[in-house]
C-alpha positions in Angstrom: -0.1 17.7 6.4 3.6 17.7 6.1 5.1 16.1 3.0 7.7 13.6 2.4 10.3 12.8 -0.6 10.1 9.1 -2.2 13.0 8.5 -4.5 16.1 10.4 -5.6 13.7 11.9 -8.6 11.8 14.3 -6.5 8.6 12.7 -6.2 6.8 14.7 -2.9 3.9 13.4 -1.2 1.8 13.3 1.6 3.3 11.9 4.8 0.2 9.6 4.4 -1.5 8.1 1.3 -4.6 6.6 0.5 -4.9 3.5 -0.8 -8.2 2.6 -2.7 -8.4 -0.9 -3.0 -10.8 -1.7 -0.4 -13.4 0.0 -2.4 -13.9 -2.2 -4.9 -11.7 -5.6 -3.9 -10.9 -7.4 -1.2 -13.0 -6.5 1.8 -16.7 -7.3 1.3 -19.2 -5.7 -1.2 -17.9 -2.9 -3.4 -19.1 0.7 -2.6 -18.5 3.2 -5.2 -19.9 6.0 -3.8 -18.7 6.0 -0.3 -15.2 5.3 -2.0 -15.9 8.7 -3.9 -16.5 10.3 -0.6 -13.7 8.9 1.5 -11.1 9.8 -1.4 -12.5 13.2 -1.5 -12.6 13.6 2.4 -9.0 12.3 1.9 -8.2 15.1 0.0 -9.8 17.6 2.1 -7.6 16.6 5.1 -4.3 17.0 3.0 -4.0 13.6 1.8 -2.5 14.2 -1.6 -1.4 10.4 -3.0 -3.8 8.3 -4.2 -2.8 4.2 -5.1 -5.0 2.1 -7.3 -4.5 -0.6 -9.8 -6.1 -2.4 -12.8 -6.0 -5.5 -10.5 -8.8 -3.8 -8.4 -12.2 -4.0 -10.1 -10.1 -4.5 -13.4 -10.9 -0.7 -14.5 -13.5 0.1 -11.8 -11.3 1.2 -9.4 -9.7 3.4 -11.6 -12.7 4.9 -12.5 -13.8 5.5 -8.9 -10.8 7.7 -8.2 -10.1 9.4 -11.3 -14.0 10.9 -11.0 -13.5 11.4 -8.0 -10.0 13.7 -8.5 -11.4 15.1 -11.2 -11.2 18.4 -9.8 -8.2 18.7 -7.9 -6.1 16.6 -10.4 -3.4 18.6 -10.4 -2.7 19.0 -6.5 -2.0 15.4 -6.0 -0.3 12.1 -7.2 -1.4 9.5 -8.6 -0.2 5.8 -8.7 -1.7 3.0 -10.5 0.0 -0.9 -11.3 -0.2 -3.3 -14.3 0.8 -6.8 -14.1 -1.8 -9.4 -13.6 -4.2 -11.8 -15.0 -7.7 -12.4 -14.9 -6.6 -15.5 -13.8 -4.7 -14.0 -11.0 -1.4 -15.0 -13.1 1.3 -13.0 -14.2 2.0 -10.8 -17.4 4.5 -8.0 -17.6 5.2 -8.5 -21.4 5.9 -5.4 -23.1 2.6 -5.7 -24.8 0.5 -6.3 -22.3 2.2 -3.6 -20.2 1.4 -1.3 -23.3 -2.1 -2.2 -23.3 -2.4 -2.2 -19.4 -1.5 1.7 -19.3 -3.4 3.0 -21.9 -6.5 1.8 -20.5 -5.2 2.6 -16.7 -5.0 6.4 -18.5 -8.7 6.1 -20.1 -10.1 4.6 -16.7 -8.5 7.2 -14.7 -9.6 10.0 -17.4 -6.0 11.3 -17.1 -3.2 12.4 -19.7 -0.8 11.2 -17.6 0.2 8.5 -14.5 2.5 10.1 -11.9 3.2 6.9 -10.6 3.7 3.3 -12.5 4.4 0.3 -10.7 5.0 -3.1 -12.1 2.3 -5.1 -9.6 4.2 -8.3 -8.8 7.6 -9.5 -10.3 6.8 -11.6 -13.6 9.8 -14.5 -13.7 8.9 -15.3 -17.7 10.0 -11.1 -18.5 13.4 -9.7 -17.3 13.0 -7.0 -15.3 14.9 -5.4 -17.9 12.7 -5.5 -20.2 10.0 -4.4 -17.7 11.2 -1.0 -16.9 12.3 -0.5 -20.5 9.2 -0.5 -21.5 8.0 1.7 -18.3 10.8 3.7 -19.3 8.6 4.2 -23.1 5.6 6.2 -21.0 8.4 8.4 -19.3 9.7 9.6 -22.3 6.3 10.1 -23.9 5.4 12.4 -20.8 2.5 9.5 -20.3 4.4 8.6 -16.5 6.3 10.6 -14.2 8.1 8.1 -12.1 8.8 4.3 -11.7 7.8 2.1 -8.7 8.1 -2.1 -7.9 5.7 -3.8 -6.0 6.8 -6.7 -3.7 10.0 -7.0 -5.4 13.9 -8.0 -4.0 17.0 -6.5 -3.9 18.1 -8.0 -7.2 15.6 -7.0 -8.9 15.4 -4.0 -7.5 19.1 -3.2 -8.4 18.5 -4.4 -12.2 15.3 -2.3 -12.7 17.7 0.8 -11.3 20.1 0.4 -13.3 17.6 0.6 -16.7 15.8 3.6 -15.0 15.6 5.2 -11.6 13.5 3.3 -9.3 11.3 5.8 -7.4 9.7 3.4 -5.0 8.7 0.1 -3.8 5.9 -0.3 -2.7 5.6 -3.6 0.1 3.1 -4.6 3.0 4.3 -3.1 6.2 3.2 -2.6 9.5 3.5 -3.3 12.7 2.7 -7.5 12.3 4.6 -7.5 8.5 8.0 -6.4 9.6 9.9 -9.0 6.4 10.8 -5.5 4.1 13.1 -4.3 6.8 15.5 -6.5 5.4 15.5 -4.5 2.1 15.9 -1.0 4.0 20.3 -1.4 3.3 19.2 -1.5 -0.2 16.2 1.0 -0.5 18.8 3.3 1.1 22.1 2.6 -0.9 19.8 2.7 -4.2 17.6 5.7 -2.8 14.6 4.5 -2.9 11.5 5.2 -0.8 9.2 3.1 0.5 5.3 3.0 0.2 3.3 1.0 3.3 0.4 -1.1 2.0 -1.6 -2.8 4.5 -0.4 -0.4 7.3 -2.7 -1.5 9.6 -2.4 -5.3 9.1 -5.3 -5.9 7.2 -7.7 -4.3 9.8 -6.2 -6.2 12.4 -4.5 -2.6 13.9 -8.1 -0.5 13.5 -9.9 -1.6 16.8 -12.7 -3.0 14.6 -10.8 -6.9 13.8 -13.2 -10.2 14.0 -12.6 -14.2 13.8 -12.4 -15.0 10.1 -15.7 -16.8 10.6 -17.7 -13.4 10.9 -16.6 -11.5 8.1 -18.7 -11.4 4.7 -18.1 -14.4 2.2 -16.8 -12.2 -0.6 -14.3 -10.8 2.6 -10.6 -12.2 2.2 -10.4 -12.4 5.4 -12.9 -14.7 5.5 -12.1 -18.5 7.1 -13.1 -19.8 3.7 -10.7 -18.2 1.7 -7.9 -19.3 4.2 -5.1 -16.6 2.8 -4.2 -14.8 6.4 -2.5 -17.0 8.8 -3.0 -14.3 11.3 -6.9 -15.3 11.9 -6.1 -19.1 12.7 -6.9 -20.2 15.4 -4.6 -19.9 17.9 -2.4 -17.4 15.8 -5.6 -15.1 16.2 -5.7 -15.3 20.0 -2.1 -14.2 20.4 -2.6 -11.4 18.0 -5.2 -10.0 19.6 -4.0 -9.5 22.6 -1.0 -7.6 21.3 -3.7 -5.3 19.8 -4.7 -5.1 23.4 -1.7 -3.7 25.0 -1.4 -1.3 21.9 -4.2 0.0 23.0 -3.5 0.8 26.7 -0.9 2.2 24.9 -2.5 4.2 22.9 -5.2 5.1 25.6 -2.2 6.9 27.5 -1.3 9.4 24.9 -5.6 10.0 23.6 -4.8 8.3 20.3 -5.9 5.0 18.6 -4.7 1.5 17.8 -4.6 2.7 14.4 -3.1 6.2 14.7 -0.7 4.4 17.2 0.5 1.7 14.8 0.7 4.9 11.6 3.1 7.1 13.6 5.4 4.0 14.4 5.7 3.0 10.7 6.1 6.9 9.7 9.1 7.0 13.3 11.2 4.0 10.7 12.3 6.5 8.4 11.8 9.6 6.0 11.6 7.6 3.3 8.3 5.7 3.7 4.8 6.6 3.1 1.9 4.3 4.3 -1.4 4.1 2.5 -4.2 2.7 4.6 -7.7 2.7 2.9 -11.0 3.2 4.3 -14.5 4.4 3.2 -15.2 5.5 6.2 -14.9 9.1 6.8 -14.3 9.1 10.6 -11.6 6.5 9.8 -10.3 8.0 6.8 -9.5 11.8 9.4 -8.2 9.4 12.1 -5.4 8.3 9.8 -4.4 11.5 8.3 -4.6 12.8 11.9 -1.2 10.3 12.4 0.8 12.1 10.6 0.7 14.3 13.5 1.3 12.1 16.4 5.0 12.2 17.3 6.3 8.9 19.5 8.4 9.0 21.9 11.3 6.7 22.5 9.8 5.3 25.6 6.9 4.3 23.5 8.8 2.8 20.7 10.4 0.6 23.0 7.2 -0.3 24.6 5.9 -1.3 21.1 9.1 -3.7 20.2 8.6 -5.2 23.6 4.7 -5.8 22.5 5.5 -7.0 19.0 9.3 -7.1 18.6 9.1 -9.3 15.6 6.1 -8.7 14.4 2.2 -10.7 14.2 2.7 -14.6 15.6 1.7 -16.3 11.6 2.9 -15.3 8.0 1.9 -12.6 6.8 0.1 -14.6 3.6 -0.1 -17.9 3.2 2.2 -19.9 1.6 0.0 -20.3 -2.0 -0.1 -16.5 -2.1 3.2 -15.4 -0.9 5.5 -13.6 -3.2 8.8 -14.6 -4.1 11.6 -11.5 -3.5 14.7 -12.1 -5.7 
């Protein structure tokens, strides 16, 4: 797999990531061991960044992937985040950010993080104060290189200008189209760009439901009500984008998914998605994008499908970040 450059401070990566979340958080029961396997299958196929958090699983997650690294450690990159609550609140103090890493580097059973980002932007803690303290594990040889999650230009121009900002790392696909607005800064700042959610949630793999038929402890689920994309109506519209991807991408022998990975890779040099799976058939379909090469007949044909995007936020209002 061919590799791509995040950053002005020669972080090199894997035209396509893997991001672990699903393994333990967000999208129905946790499964350790097909986690394992996926990351490692991952691996195998040339997939050499790996994205986790304490956030998911609260150390469990961590846990998962540093096992399962353990021994090809060396060959790839690692990126973790601090930043939350139990409570699902915000804490980027410099303590807390302190504590946060040095158990991130006991649950990962690493010496060192290649990549720290703060999780969400904390309004109590200047960002100043944020990255100086990020800035401390640099220096101690305990992080290679400095990321933001979900942040805005000011911030991100701040946090720079106390250390280099490697990357930010924002949902983007296909139906979350908002971070193109911060490419004129990513680009005057240097800064490279790292996909979460690059297939919408699931809504982009082929394999989408009503919100009503996913499991309880699924966030996609009705109940939970944090996806405007499933409601009614919004869902319908949706879903028959998804359908004339996929004539789409039955014309070139691809997939929805693989379809909807090369398009985000076509926006630039400087982004890197990270779609999860534990699924190994999934897990070789994606790193098989990296491949897939569009033409400009068929990125017009995807603007005309979705020029602006999923009908629906991206993340309902409650949830929604705030870029500043």
């Amino acid at each position: 797999m061919h590799q791509r450059t995040l950053g002005g401070q020669g972080l090199t990566v894997s035209a396509i990531g893997y991001g672990s979340m699903g393994i333990s958080s967000a999208y129905g029961p946790a499964d350790a061991t097909a986690g394992a396997t996926a990351i490692r299958h991952a691996y195998d196929l040339g997939v050499t960044f790996f994205d986790t958090a304490e956030l998911y699983g609260w150390g469990e997650n961590e846990k998962v992937l540093g096992a399962a690294v353990k021994g090809f450690r060396d060959d790839v990159v690692i990126a973790t985040k601090f930043g939350f609550t139990r409570e699902y609140g915000f804490d980027s103090r410099p303590e807390h950010i302190r504590e946060v890493v040095d158990n991130s580097l006991r649950h990962l059973g690493m010496d060192h993080i290649d990549v720290l980002y703060q999780h969400r932007v904390d309004p109590a803690v200047p960002i100043e104060d944020v990255v100086g303290t990020m800035k401390e594990f640099v220096d101690a040889g305990k992080v290679r290189y400095l990321g933001l999650s979900e942040a805005g230009p000011q911030t991100l121009r701040r946090a720079h200008a106390v250390h280099p900002v490697s990357v930010l790392q924002t949902e983007y696909s296909l139906f979350a189209r908002e971070v193109e607005a911060l490419f004129p800064t990513l680009d005057e700042l240097g800064i490279g760009l790292v996909a979460y959610s690059p297939l919408a949630r699931g809504f982009l793999t082929g394999a989408v439901k009503r919100a009503d038929r996913y499991d309880t402890t699924d966030s996609r689920h009705a109940e939970a009500g944090v996806y405007p994309w499933w409601q009614p109506g919004n869902f319908e519209t949706n879903l028959d984008a998804v359908e004339q991807l996929a004539e789409l991408a039955a014309a070139r022998d691809t997939t929805v998914s693989q379809l909807a990975l090369a398009w985000l890779l076509a926006q630039g040099e400087h982004i890197v998605p990270i779609p999860g799976s534990r699924n190994p058939e999934r897990v070789a379909q994606n790193a098989a994008a990296a491949d897939l090469r569009l033409t400009a007949t068929e990125i017009g044909r995807i603007r005309e499908i979705l020029p602006n995007g999923a009908q629906g936020a991206r993340i309902n209002e409650a949830h929604a970040p705030a870029w500043i």
